[in-house]
C-alpha positions in Angstrom: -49.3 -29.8 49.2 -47.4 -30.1 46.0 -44.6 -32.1 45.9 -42.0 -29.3 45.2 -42.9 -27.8 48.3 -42.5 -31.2 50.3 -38.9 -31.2 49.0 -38.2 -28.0 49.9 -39.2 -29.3 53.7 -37.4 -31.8 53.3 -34.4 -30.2 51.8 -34.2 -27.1 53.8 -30.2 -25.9 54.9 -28.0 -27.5 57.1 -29.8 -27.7 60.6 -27.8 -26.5 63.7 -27.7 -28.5 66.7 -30.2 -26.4 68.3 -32.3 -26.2 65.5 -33.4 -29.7 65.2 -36.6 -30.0 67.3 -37.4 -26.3 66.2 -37.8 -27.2 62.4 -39.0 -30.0 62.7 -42.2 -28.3 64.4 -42.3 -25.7 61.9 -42.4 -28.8 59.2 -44.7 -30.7 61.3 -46.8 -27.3 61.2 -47.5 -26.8 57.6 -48.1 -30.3 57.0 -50.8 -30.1 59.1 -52.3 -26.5 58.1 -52.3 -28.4 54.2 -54.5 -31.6 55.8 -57.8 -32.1 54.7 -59.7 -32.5 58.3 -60.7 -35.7 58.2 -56.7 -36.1 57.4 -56.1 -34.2 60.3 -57.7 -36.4 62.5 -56.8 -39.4 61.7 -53.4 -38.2 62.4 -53.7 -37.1 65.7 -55.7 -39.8 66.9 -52.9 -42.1 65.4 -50.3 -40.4 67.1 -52.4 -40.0 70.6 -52.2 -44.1 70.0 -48.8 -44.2 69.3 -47.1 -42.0 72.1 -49.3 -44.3 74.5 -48.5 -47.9 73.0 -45.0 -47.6 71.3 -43.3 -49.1 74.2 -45.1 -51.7 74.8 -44.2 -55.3 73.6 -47.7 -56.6 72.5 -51.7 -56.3 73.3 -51.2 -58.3 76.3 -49.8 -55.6 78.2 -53.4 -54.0 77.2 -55.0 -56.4 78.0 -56.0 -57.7 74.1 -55.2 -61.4 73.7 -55.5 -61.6 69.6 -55.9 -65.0 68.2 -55.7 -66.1 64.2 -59.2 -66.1 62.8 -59.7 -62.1 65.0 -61.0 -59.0 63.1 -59.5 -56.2 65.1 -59.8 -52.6 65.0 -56.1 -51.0 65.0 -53.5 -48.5 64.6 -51.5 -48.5 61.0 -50.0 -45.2 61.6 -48.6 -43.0 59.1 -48.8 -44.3 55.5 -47.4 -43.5 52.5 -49.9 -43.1 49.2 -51.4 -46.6 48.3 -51.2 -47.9 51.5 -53.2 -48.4 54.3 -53.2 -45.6 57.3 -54.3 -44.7 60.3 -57.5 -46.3 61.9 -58.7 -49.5 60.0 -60.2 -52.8 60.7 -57.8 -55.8 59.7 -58.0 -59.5 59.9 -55.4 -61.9 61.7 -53.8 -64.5 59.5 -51.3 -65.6 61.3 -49.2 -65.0 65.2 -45.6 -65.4 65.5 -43.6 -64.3 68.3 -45.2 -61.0 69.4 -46.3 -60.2 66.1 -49.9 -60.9 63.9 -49.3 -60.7 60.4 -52.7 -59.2 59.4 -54.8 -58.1 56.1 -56.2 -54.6 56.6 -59.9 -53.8 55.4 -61.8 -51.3 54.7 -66.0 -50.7 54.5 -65.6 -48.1 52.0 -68.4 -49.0 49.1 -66.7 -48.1 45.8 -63.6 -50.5 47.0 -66.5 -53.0 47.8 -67.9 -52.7 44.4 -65.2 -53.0 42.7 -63.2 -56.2 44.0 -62.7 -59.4 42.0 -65.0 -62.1 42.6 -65.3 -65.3 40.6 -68.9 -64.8 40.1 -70.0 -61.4 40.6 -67.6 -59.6 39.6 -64.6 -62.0 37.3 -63.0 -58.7 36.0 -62.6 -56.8 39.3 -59.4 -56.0 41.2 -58.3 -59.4 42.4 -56.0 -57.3 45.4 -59.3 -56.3 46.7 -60.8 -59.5 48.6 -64.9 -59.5 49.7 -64.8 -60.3 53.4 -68.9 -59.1 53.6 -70.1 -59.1 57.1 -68.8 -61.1 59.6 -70.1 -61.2 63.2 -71.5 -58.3 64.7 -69.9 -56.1 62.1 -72.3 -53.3 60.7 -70.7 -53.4 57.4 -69.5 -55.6 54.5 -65.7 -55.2 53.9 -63.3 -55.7 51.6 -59.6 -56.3 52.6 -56.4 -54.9 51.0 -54.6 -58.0 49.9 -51.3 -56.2 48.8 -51.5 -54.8 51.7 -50.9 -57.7 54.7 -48.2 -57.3 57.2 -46.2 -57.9 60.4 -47.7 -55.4 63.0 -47.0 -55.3 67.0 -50.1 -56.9 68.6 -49.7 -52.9 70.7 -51.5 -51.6 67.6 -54.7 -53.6 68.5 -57.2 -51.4 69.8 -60.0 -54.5 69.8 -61.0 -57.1 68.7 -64.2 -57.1 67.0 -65.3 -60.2 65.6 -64.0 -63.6 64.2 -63.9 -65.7 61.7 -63.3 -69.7 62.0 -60.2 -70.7 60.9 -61.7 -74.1 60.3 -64.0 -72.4 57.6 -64.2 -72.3 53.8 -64.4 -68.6 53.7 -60.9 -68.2 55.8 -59.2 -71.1 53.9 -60.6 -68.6 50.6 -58.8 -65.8 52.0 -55.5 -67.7 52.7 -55.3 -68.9 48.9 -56.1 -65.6 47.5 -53.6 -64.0 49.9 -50.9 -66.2 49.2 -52.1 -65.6 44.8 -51.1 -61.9 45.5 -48.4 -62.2 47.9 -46.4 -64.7 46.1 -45.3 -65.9 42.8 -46.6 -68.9 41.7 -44.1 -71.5 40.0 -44.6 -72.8 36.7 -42.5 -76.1 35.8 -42.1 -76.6 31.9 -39.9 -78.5 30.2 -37.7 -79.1 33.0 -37.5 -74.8 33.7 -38.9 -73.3 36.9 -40.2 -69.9 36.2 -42.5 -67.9 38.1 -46.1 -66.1 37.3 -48.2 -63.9 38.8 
């Protein structure tokens, strides 16, 4: 779908009262006729997820108990271009309140191939983070740095594995998640600045 024609959904007349629901289905509609199928799916399954988890406070009411350290298959929802959608696997980082703030990942080999790594790979792109395998996951990953988040704990479908927080490897992944998160400061000559 072009983006003129997503305006023009967007940007249609004045709705009547009545109208409302009816539009949006017939938006709803072709923006699903213009999905690629795998596209498609995604999108229902995501929205299967949400219509039965959206009221719900955290995974405990699922019965999911997430701790810091968990790889978890989840729910992102809808996403906009350049971010992460739908189904993906995502690490834990941190809990607070009813929330995980969590990296999502992806096994997708070109995004594999081309993350940074100090040795393997100095000049790759350092918001892509190796994870490789961990547990009884079937597939290296690679995890979307510029991507972390607050998410209800509701989006966790299950946990699949985990990584010791205790361990090099997660203490690598805070450091490089807090080098892309956050500016770093720079103290010269008495002036505070900040760099990337």
């Amino acid at each position: 779908m072009e983006f003129s024609s997503r305006q023009q959904i967007i940007h249609q007349s004045p709705i009547e009262d009545g109208d409302l629901w009816k539009n949006y289905m017939e938006n709803r509609k072709t923006v699903y006729e213009q999905m690629n199928d795998a596209h498609f799916e995604e999108s229902l399954i995501s929205e299967a997820n949400w219509t039965q988890r959206h009221l719900y406070t955290c995974g405990e009411n699922l019965g999911v108990y997430p701790l810091v350290g968990d790889i978890c298959f989840m729910d992102f929802g809808q996403a906009y271009l350049h971010e992460v959608g739908y189904q993906h696997f995502a690490i834990i980082m941190n809990m607070y309140g009813k929330k995980a703030l969590v990296i999502p990942m992806t096994s997708n080999a070109v995004q594999y191939a081309t993350a940074y790594d100090p040795y393997d790979n100095p000049n790759g792109k350092k918001h892509l983070m190796r994870l490789g395998k961990i547990g009884n996951m079937t597939k290296p990953s690679v995890m979307f740095l510029n991507d972390i988040r607050f998410v209800n704990t509701a989006r966790i479908i299950k946990i699949v594995a985990h990584l010791d927080i205790d361990s090099e490897l997660f203490w690598r992944v805070q450091q490089r998640m807090l080098d892309v998160a956050f500016m770093k400061p720079d103290v010269a000559f008495g002036i505070t600045r900040y760099i990337r």
